[in-house]
N, C-alpha and C positions, 0 to 999 in steps of 0.2 A: 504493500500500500504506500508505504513513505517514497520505495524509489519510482511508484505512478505520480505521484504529487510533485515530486522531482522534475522527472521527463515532462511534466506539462509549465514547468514554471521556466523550462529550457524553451518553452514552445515563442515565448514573445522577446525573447535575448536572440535567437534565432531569426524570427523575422527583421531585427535592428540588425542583427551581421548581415542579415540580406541587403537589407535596403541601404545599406551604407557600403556595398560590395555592388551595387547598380549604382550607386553617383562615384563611387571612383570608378568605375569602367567609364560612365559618360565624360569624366575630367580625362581619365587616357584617352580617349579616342578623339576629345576635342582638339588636347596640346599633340598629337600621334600628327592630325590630321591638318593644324593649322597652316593657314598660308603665308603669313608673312607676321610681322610688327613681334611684340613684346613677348606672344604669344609662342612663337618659335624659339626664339632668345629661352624663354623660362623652359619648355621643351628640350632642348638642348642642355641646362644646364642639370636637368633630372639625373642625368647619364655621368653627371661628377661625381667622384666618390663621396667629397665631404656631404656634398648634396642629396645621393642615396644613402648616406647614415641617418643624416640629418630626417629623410623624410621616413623610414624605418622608424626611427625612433620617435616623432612627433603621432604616427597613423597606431602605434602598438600604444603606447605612453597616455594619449590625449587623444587625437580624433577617435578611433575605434573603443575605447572605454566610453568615451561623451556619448556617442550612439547606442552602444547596450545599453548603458545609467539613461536616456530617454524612453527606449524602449517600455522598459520595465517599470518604468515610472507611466508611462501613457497606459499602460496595459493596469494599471493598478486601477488609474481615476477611471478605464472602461467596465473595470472589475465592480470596483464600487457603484459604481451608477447603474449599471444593468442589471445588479441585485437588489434594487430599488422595483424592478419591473417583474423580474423573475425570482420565484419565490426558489432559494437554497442556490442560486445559479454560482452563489462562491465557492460552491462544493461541489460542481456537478460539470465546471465547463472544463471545453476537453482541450486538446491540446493544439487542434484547429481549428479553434475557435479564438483562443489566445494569440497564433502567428496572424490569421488572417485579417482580426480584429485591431491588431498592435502594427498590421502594415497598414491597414487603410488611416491610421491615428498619425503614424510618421508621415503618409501622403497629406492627410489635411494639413499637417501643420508646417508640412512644408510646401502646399498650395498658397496658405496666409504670408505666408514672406513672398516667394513669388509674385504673390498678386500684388505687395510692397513695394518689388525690384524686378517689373516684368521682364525688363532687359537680359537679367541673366539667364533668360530663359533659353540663351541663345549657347548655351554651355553645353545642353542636352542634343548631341545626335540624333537628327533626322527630327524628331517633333518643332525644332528651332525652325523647320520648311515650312511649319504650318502658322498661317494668321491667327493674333492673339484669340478674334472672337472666335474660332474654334478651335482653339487651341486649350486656354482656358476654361470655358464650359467640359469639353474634352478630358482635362484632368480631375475636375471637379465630380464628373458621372464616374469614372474609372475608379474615382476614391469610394465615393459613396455606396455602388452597388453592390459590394457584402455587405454594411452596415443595413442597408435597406431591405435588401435582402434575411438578415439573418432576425428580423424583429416582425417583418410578414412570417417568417414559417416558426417562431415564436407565438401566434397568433394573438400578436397585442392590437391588434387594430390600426387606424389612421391614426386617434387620435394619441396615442399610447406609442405608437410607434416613431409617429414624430417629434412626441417628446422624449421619448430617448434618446432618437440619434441626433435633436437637435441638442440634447444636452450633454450629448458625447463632444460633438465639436466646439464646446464654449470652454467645458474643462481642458479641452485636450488645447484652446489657443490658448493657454494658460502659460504654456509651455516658452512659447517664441514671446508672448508679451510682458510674462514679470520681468523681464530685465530694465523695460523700461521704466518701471517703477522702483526696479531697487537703487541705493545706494550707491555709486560706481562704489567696486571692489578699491579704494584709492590709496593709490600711493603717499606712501607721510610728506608731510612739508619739511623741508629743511628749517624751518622759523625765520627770523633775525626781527629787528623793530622797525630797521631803516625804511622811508619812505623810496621809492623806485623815483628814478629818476631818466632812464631812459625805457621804454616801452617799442619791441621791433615786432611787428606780427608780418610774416611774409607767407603769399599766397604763390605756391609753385605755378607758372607761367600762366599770371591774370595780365591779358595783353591792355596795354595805357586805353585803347579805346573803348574794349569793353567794361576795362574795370573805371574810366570815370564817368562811363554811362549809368552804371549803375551803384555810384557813393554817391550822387549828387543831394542825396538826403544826410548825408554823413558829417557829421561835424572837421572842419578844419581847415588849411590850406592846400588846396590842390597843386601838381604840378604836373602841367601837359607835356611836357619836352624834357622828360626824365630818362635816363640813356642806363642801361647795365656797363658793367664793363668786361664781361664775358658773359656769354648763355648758357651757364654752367653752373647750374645750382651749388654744387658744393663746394667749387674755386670760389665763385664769388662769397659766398659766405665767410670762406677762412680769409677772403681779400676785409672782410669788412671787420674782422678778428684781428686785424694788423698783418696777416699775412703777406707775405713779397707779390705784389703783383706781377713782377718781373718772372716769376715762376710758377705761381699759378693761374698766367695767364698762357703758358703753355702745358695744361694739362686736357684731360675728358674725365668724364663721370668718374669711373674706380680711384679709388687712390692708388697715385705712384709709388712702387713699391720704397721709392727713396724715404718719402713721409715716414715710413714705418721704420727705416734703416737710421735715417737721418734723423727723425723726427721735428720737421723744419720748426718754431715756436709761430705762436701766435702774441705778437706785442701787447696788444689792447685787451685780452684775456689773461693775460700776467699781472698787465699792471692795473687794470680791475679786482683782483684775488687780493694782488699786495696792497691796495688800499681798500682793501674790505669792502667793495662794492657786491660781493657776492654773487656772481656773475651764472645764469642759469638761461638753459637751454633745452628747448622740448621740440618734438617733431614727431609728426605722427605717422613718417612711412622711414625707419631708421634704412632701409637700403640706400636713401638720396643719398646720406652722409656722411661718409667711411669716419665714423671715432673712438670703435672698437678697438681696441689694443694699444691706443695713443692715452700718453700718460700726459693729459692738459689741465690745465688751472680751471677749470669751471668748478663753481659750488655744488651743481646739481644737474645731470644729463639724463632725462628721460625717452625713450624713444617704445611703441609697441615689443619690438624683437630687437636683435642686435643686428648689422649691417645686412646681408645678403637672404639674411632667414627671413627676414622681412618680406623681402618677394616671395619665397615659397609661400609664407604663411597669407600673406591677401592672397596670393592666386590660387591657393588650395580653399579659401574660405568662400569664396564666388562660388565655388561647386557643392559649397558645406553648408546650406542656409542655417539652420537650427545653430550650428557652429559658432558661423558666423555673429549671431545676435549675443551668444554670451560670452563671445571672444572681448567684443567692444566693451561690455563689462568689468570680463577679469582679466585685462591686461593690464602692465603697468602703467601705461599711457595709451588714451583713447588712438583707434588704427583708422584704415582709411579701406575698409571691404565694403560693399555694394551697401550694408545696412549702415553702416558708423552714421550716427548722429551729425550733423552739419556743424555745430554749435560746441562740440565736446570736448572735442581739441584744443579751441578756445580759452572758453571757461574755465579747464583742469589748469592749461600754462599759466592764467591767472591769478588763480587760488594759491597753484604750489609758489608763484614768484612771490608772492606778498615776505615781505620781509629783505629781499635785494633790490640793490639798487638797479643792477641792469638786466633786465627781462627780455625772452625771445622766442619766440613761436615760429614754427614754420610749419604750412601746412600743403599738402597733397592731394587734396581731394581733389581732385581737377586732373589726374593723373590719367592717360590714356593707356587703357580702354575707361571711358565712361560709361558708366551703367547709370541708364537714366531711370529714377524713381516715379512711380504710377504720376503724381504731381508734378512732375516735370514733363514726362509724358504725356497730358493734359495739353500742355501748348502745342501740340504738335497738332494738324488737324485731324481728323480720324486715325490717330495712332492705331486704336483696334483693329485696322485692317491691312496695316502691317503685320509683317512676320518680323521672328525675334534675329531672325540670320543678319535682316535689312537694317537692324539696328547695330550690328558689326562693320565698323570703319575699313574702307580697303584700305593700307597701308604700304602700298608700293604700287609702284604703275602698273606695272606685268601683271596685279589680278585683274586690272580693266580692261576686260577684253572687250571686241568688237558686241558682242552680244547683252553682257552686260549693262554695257554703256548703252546701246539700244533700250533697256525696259529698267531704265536708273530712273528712281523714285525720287525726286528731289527732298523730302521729309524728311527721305534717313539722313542731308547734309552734316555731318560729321561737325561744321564750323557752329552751324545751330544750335545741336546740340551742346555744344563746350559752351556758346553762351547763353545755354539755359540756367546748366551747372555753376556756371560761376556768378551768375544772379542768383540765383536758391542759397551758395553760399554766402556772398553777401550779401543777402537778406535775413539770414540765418544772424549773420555777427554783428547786423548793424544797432539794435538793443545795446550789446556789450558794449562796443565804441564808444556810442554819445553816451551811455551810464558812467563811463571813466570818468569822464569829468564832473563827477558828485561821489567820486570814491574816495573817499581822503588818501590809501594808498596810491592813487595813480593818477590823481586829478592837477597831480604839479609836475609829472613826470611830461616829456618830450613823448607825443604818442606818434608813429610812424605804421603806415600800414604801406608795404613795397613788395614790388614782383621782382623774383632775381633776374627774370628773362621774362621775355612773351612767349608765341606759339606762333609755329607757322601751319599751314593747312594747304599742301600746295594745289596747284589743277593739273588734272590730267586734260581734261576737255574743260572747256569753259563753263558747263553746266557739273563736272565732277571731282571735288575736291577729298586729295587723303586726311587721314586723321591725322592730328594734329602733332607735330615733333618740334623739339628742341635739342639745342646743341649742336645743330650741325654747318651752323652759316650764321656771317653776320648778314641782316638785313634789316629794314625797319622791322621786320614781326616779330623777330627775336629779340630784338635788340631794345627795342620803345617798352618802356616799363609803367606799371602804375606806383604812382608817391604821394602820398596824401600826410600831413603831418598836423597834429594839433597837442595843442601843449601851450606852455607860455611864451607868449611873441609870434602863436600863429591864431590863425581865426578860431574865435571861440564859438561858432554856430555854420550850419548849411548854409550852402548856398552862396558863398562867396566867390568874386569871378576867378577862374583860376588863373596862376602865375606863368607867363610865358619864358620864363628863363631856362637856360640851357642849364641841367642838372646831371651831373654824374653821379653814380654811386660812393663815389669815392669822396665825393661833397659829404655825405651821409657818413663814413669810416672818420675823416678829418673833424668831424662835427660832434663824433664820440670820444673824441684824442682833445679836442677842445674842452671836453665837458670831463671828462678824465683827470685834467692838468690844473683848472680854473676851480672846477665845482660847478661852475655856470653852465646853466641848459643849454642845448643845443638852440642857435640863434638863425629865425632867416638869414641873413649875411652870411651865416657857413657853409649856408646850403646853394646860396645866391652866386658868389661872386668867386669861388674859387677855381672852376674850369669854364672859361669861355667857350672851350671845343670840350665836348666827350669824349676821351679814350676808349678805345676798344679792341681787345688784341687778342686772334685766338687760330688755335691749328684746325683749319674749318675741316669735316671728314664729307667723303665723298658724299656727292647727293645722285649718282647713278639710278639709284632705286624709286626716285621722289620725281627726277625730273630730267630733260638732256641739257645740258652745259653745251655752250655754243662754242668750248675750247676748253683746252686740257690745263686744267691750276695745279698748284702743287698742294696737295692735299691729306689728310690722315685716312689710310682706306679702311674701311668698317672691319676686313677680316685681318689686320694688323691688329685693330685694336680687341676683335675678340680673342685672337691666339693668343694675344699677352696678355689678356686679362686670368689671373688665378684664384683659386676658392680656399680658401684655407680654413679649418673649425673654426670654433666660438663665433663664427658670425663674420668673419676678416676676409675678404675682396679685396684685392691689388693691381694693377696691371703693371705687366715690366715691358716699357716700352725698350723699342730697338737703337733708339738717338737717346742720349743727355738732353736734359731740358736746354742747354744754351745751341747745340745741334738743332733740338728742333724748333726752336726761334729764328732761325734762322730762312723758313718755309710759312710765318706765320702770315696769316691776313688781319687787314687795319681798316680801322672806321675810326671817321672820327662821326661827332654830333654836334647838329648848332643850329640851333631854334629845332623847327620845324625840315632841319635840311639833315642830310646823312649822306656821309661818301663811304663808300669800302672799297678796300685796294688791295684785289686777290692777286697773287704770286703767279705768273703762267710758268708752265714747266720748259719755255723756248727763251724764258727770259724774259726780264721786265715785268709788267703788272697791267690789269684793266682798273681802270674808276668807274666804278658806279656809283652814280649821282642820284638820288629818291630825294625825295618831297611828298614829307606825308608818308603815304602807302605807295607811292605812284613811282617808278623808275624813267628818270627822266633822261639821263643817258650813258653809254659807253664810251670810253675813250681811253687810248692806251699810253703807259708810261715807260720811259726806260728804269732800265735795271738801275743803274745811278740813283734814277729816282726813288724810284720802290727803296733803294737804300738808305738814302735821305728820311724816308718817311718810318723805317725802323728804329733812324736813332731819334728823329723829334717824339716819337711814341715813346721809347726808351725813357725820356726826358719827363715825360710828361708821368708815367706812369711809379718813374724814382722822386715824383715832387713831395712836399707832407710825408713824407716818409715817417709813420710813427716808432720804429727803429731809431732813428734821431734822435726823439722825446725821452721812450722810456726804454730802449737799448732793447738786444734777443733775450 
């Protein structure tokens, strides 16, 4: 008798291994099968070793426990509720009654997030073919008909029958919605009493026109004609850390293995620590920012996962819904998977900074692939009669074929989309913002909201543009930033006209070297008058895949940078390039920026250099230099990019 009661309590642990053994086959066969973007990259890196330990032990460890421990729980609140209906039915059900009943419970409740994050629907092999309106109705019949089924030959009736299984599905969303209600699982504060005095919130590549279309409600001083100084989230950051720009403006994404060898300093994070400014730093997709294994002055670094575990863990959470919603919970910092809260990320780097003086957020969600949320989805016009495939961005020209491109849907526009997302998000944070200024912690601090870079979305045909990248070129879309700042000496309300001065990032790094030295806030005039032109310097990588080059540059080619890139445990990513950084400065391309105008002057591989001349978004023209020149225009970049050197100030 005990080992019957056994085998049947095996019977709903059984259907969780099941059902969690059909969404990772649908994750293998999506990344097996993808065609091109992030989605082959993370594909590819499956097959590394550190990588198949890593996911071994995260699917044995966490994911595959979190799906039994649901199971068994969903089968519990089916147990109880149906013995409500059925007299002794807690003694009497059998063992297929428990798998079939504990899979239709995992389908519904992961029908409720879906119908949250329709988009990911597009994970699932061969149903991603079908339009939402049948597609959803679809899953909804497929879940329900044992449950419906097994309360007609119950012979409870309509009215009996439908109050079961409608009170099967209320308990069982109990499941995917308490986390909303509970407490984040949070990490401690580090304390301290000090008032903040500088505030950085950066949104990974919110391009200048979409993001001051949408702050124009936002308290402070805008700035239209604010320039990066590479489109490299994580160089520029250490650039704004006091880092050398002279060498981080010759890297790519991974850190250089020399960082880890070398371990170059960060000036402005030293002498932040050493005068007790308490210097802290959060980020909600830790792969952006290699700082795993680097021994740095900051107070406090929070990130979801540690460097490159980070991409496993959101691209395995997209196929993991249930997962997904109480990852966002018990992580140490809120993550950036299809569910994460808009707002979470936020709010936590706020709470945990109270107590330092210099605060920093940087956030992800904007990150491609975009999974557009039901609500966002809404602005599209009959989204429901799209399929979830069409909500997948091409990401290289080779998938647009002749035919494609024939029966292309202009809805799914990829560009659209990103700026649906980055309006949801800043809408999501505009509350937080203008509340700073009635925080006593924050309401005297320097409040800066800045993109390290933009986003480009090229065309393949005029009607069809890829999803969205950065880092691979200087041009306005990369390169034109949003800067919004409020604080004391900027506008203390919306709606102010914005400032048309040339602004570099490096205005904003000298502006914290200012306020480091003095005590004094960061002051317009720091931000104002320091680069007439915007620097900009970087080892731009092939755009082969995006677009045809009307002549051969001297470039970083993509399978350079993936051979050298290496995975190493705890989370550590490096690439070892094949030049020295002063080697490959040598190859780099230059922009400068001023007002509304922008040149970049890419290296040809015959010698010499093209200028390209924009205005705005618009390419206004081509014209070639000599080599002389192009070399002139290295060492005035040189010049420009060794000026404020906070090395000077506060030494390595």
């Amino acid at each position: 008798m005990m080992r019957n009661k056994l085998g049947r309590w095996a019977a709903p642990l059984g259907a969780g291994l099941c059902f969690f053994l059909v969404l990772a086959l649908a994750l293998t066969l999506h990344y097996k099968f993808a065609e091109a973007g992030l989605a082959t990259l993370v594909g590819q890196g499956f097959l590394v070793h550190p990588v198949k330990v890593f996911i071994a032990h995260f699917v044995l460890t966490l994911l595959l426990p979190f799906y039994l421990a649901v199971a068994f729980i969903l089968w519990c609140l089916a147990l109880i509720w149906a013995s409500v209906f059925v007299r002794n039915f807690s003694n009497t059900w059998t063992a297929m009654e428990g798998f079939l009943t504990t899979l239709a419970a995992l389908g519904w409740v992961h029908l409720v997030l879906w119908w949250e994050v329709p988009s990911t629907l597009w994970l699932l092999p061969g149903l991603r073919r079908l339009p939402f309106w049948i597609l959803l109705p679809l899953l909804l019949a497929a879940i329900l008909a044992y449950p419906v089924r097994w309360a007609r030959r119950k012979g409870l009736g309509w009215i009996r029958g439908t109050a079961l299984v409608a009170g099967w599905l209320l308990l069982w969303c109990a499941l995917p919605w308490t986390p909303q209600f509970l407490t984040r699982l949070r990490s401690t504060p580090e304390g301290g009493s000090d008032q903040t005095k500088i505030l950085i919130v950066g949104l990974d590549g919110l391009r200048e026109d979409v993001g001051q279309a949408a702050t124009t409600s936002w308290v402070g001083t805008s700035y239209t004609n604010a320039y990066t100084v590479i489109p490299a989230t994580r160089l520029l950051w250490h650039i704004l850390w006091g880092g050398d720009p002279l060498y981080y403006t010759v890297g790519h994404a991974p850190p250089a293995l020399e960082e880890y060898n070398g371990d170059p300093r960060l000036p402005l994070v030293d002498a932040a620590s050493r005068l007790g400014w308490k210097p802290r730093f959060y980020i909600d997709d830790g792969g952006t920012i290699g700082l795993v294994g680097r021994n740095l002055n900051f107070d406090d670094i929070l990130m979801p996962a540690p460097g490159w575990e980070n991409f496993v863990n959101s691209n395995l959470s997209g196929s993991f819904p249930m997962f997904a919603v109480w990852e966002n919970w018990g992580r140490a910092f809120p993550t950036t998977n299809p569910w994460a809260p808009l707002d979470a990320g936020l709010r936590e780097a706020i709470r945990l900074g109270r107590g330092s003086k210099w605060v920093m957020f940087h956030s992800c969600l904007a990150h491609v692939p975009i999974f557009p949320r039901r609500e966002e989805l809404a602005r599209i016009p009959r989204w429901w009669t799209l399929t979830p495939y069409e909500l997948e961005p091409y990401y290289v020209r080779s998938q647009v074929t002749p035919e494609r491109a024939a029966h292309y849907d202009q809805r799914r526009d990829p560009f659209r989309i990103y700026t649906i997302r980055m309006e949801a998000i800043l809408k999501a944070w505009e509350p937080i913002w203008n509340g700073l200024a009635k925080d006593p912690q924050y309401a005297g601090a320097t409040r800066v909201l800045f993109s390290d870079h933009g986003e480009r979305f090229y065309h393949v045909t005029d009607q069809i543009q890829l999803g969205g990248v950065h880092g691979y070129n200087l041009d306005p879309w990369e390169t034109r930033i949003m800067l919004k700042v409020a604080g004391p000496g900027f506008a203390a309300q919306a709606g102010t006209p914005p400032r048309l001065d040339t602004i570099s990032v490096l205005s904003l790094r000298d502006g914290i070297a200012h306020a480091l030295s003095t005590g004094q806030p960061i002051s317009p005039r720091d931000l104002e008058t320091s680069y007439p032109e915007a620097p900009m310097r970087y080892q731009c990588v092939d755009l082969s895949m995006f677009t045809q080059e009307p002549t051969e540059y001297r470039l970083m080619q993509m399978s350079s940078l993936v051979a050298g890139t290496g995975i190493a445990p705890n989370g550590i990513w490096f690439t070892k390039y094949e030049k020295s950084a002063e080697e490959r400065a040598e190859d780099v391309s230059l922009a400068w920026g001023h007002g509304t105008g922008l040149d970049v002057i890419k290296p040809l591989k015959a010698g010499g250099a093209h200028r390209y001349r924009y205005e705005d978004f618009a390419l206004r023209s081509i014209t070639t230099i000599s080599e002389d020149a192009y070399k002139a225009e290295k060492e005035k970049m040189k010049v420009a990019l060794a000026a404020h050197s906070p090395e000077k100030t506060f030494g390595k």
